[in-house]
C-alpha positions in Angstrom: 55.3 193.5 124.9 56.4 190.1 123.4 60.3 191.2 124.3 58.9 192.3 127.6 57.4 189.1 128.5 60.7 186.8 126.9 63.1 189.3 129.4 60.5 188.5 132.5 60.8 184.3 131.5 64.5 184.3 131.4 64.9 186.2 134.2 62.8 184.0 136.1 64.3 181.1 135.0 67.8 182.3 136.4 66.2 183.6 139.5 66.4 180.3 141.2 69.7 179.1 139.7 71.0 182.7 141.1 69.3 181.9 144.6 71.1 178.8 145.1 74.3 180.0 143.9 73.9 182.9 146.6 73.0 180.7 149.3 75.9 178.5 148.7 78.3 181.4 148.5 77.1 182.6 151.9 77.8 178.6 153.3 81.1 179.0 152.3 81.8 182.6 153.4 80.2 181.7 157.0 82.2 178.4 157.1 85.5 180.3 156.3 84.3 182.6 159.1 83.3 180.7 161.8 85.7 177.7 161.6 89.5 179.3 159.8 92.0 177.5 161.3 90.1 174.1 159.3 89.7 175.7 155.9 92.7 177.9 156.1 94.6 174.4 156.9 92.8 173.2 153.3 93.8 175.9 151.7 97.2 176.0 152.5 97.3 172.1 151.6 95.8 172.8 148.2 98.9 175.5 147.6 101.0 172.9 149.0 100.0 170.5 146.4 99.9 172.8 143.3 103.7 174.7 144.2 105.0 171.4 144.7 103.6 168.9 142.3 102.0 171.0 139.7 104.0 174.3 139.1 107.4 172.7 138.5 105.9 170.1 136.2 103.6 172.4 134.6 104.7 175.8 133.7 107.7 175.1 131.6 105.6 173.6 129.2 103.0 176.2 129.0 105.6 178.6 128.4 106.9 176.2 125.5 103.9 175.2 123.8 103.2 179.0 123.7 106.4 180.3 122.5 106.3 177.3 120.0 102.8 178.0 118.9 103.4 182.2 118.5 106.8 181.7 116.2 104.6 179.4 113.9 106.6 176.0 114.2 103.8 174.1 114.9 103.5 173.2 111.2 106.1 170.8 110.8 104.9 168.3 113.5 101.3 168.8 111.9 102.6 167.5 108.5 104.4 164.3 109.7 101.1 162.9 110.9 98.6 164.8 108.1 97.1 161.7 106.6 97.1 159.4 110.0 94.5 162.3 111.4 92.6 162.8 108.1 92.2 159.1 107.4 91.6 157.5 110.7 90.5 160.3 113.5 89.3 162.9 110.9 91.3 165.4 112.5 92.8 168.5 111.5 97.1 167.6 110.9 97.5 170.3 113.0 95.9 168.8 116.6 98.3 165.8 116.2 100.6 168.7 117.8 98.0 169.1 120.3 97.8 165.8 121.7 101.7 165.5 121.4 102.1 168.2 123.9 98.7 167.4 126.1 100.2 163.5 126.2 103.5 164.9 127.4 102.7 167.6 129.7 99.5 166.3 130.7 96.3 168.4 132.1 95.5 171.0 130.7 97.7 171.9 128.4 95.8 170.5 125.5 93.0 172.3 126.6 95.0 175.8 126.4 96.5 174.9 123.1 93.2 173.8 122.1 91.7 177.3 122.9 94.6 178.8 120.4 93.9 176.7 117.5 89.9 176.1 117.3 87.9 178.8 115.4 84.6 179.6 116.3 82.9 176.7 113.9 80.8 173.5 115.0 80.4 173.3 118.8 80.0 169.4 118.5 83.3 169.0 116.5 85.3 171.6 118.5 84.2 168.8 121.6 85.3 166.0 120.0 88.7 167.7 119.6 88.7 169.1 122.9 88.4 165.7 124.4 91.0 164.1 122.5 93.7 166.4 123.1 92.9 166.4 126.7 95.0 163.9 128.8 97.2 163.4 131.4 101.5 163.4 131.5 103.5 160.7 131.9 105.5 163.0 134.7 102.3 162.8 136.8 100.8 159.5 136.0 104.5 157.4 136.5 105.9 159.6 139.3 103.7 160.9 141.4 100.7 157.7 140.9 102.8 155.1 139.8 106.2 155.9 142.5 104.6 157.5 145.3 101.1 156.4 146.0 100.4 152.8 144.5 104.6 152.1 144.9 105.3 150.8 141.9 106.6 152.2 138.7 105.1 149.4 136.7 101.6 150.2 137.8 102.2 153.8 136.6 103.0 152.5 132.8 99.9 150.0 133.0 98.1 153.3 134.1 99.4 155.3 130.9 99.2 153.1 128.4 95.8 152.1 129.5 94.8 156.1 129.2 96.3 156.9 126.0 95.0 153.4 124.3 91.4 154.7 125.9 91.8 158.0 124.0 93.2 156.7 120.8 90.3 154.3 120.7 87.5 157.1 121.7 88.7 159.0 118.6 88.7 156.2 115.9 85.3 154.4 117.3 83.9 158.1 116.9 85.4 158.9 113.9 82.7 157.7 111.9 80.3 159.6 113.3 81.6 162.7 113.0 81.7 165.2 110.9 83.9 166.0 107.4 86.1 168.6 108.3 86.4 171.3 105.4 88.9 171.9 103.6 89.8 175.3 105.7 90.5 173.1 108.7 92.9 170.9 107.3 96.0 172.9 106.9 97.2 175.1 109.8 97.8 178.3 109.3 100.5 179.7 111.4 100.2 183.6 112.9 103.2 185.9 112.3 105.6 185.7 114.6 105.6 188.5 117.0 108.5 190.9 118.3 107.4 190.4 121.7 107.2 186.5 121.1 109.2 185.9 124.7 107.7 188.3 126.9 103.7 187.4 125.6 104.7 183.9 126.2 106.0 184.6 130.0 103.1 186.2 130.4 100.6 184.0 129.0 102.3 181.6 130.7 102.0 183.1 134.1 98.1 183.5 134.1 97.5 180.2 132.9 99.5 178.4 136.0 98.3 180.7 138.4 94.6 180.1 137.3 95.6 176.4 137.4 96.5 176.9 140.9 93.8 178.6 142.0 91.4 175.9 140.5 92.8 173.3 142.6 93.2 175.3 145.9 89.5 176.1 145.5 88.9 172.9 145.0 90.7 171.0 147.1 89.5 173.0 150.1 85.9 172.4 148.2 86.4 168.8 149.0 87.2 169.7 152.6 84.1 171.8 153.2 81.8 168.6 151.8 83.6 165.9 153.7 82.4 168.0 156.9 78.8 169.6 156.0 76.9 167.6 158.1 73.8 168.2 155.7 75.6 166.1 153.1 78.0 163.9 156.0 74.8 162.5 157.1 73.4 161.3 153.6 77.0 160.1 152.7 77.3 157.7 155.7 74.4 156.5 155.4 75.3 155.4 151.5 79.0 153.8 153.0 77.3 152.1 155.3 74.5 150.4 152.9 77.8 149.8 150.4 79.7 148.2 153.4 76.5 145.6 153.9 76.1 144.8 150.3 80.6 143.8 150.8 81.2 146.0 148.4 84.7 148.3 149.4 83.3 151.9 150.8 87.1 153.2 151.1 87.1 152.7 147.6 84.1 154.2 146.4 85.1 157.3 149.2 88.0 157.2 146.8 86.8 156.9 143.3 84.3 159.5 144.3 87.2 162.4 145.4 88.5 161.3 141.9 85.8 162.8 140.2 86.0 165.9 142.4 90.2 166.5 142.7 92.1 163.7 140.6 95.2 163.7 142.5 93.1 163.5 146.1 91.6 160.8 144.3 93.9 158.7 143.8 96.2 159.0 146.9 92.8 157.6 148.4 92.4 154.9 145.9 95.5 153.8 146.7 95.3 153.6 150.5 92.1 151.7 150.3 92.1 147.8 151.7 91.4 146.4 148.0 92.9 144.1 145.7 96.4 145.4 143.8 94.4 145.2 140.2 91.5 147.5 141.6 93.2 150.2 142.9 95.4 150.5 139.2 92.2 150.1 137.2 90.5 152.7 139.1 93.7 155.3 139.4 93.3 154.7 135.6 89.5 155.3 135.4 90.2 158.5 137.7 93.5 160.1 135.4 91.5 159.5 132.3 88.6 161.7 133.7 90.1 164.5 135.3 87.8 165.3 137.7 85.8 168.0 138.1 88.5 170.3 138.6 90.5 169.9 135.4 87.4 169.7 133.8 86.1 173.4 135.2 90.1 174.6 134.1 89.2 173.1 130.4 85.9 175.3 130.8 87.8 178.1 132.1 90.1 177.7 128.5 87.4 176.8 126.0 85.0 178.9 127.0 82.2 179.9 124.5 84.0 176.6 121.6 82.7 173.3 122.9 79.4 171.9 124.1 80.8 171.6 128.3 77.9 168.7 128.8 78.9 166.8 125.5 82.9 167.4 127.0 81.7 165.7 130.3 80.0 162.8 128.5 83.3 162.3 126.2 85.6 162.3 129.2 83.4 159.5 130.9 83.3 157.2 128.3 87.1 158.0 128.1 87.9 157.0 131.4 85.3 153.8 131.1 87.1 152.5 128.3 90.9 153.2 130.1 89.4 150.9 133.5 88.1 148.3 130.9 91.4 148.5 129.3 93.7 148.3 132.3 91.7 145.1 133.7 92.5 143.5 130.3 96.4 144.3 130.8 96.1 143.3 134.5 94.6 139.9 133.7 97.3 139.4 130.7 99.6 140.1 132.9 98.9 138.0 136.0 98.5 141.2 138.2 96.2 140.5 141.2 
């Protein structure tokens, strides 16, 4: 009777959450229905965006840091920085490889590599780690924010350094805090190297990018759907319009806000809006640190079942806090206005 009853609670307790995510499901099938040639245009955009700034960029290091991690030469990177990550970050040796390929390659690689190395132990530490060795590339960040939308390269390294200084700094202020690792997690130990090393690795490779691009397709055209729902248009004008009367820059909030859905939407917006030079890097820098909602839901999608997701989301704010505190720092240092 006592199982009975605990089956009837949870079901109940899901009921609604499952009501809403069947009513939304049905707003988006009926929008896709009734209005195509609008969504169809988003989602063709969002492929758009992934085959030509993501896939190229992306992909040839998944398929390295997998190869790299299945013939079991992680090790030697791992033992160069050993006591740096004991001693300040309490960090396994071996995540120092982590966050050398997540800083390189950027989102989410670190998350994926992350996934291959964690073991099942404390959901709180796995976080921490998760966090850290999440960030974005220097191809993305100097390129494609720096070049392209704010048009300057130099904005793009203020950007960077600002993020990785905000990540290095999250993990030594939280350091202290967390907990000692044991001994088990402080020396890597590699997998044998398989005979179908190459082909596992194209493979692996494969279903990570395309579940990459299907995240930000879905997204993207997510950010479409919400921009032209009048239930929620209505409520957002109303909130640009009470930010416009306080002076405050509503094309710059608009922006900061798509940040936290789709980074890269973000900050092409960010940097189109009629705001000082300084603003729009510091809040490019805020918006790369956190990811957004969609490299977020692609970290989920890799660490599923190791990390604490609302503990992940909270890390990744304070992250991105820290980088626009950070880069208004180096902008005033520097004279940049």
């Amino acid at each position: 009777m006592r199982q009975r009853a605990t089956l009837t609670s949870s079901k109940g307790n899901g009921g609604s959450q499952g009501f809403v995510l069947t009513l939304l499901l049905l707003y988006v099938i009926a929008a896709f229905a009734l209005f195509p040639e609008r969504y169809l245009s988003s989602v063709k955009n969002g492929l758009y965006l992934f085959s030509s700034c993501v896939l190229p960029v992306l992909f040839p290091f998944f398929f390295l840091t997998k190869l790299l991690t299945s013939v079991g030469n992680v090790g030697f990177i791992a033992n160069i920085f050993r006591k740096p990550c004991q001693k300040f970050f309490k960090m396994p040796p071996v995540f120092s490889y982590v966050f050398f390929m997540s800083a390189l390659s950027g989102y989410p690689v670190g998350a994926k590599l992350t996934s291959e190395l964690l073991t099942q132990g404390d959901k709180a530490a796995n976080t921490r780690l998760a966090a850290i060795c999440s960030t974005s590339g220097p191809v993305f960040i100097l390129s494609t924010v720096g070049f392209s939308m704010l048009g300057e390269k130099g904005a793009g390294l203020l950007i960077l350094c600002s993020h990785l200084l905000a990540v290095l700094t999250f993990a030594l202020a939280s350091a202290p805090f967390s907990k000692r690792l044991p001994p088990a997690a402080l020396d890597y130990v590699p997998s044998k190297a398989s005979d179908h090393a190459l082909s596992e690795s194209v493979y692996s490779s494969v279903i990570s990018i395309l579940m990459v691009g299907g995240f930000i397709t879905l997204f993207y055209t997510f950010t479409d759907m919400i921009a032209s729902t009048f239930l929620l248009k209505l409520p957002g004008a109303l909130l640009f319009e009470a930010i416009s009367a306080l002076n405050l820059p509503a094309d710059l909030f608009r922006g900061v806000f798509s940040g936290m859905v789709e980074m890269t939407r973000g900050c092409r917006e960010i940097s189109s809006s009629l705001v000082p030079f300084y603003l729009k890097v510091c809040c490019c820098a805020f918006s790369v640190t956190f990811g957004g909602a969609c490299v977020i839901l692609q970290s989920f999608a890799f660490l599923s079942g190791k990390i604490r997701c609302g503990l992940f989301i909270l890390y990744k704010l304070l992250q991105a806090a820290l980088s626009f505190i950070i880069c208004l720092g180096l902008c005033a240092l520097l004279n940049i206005s």
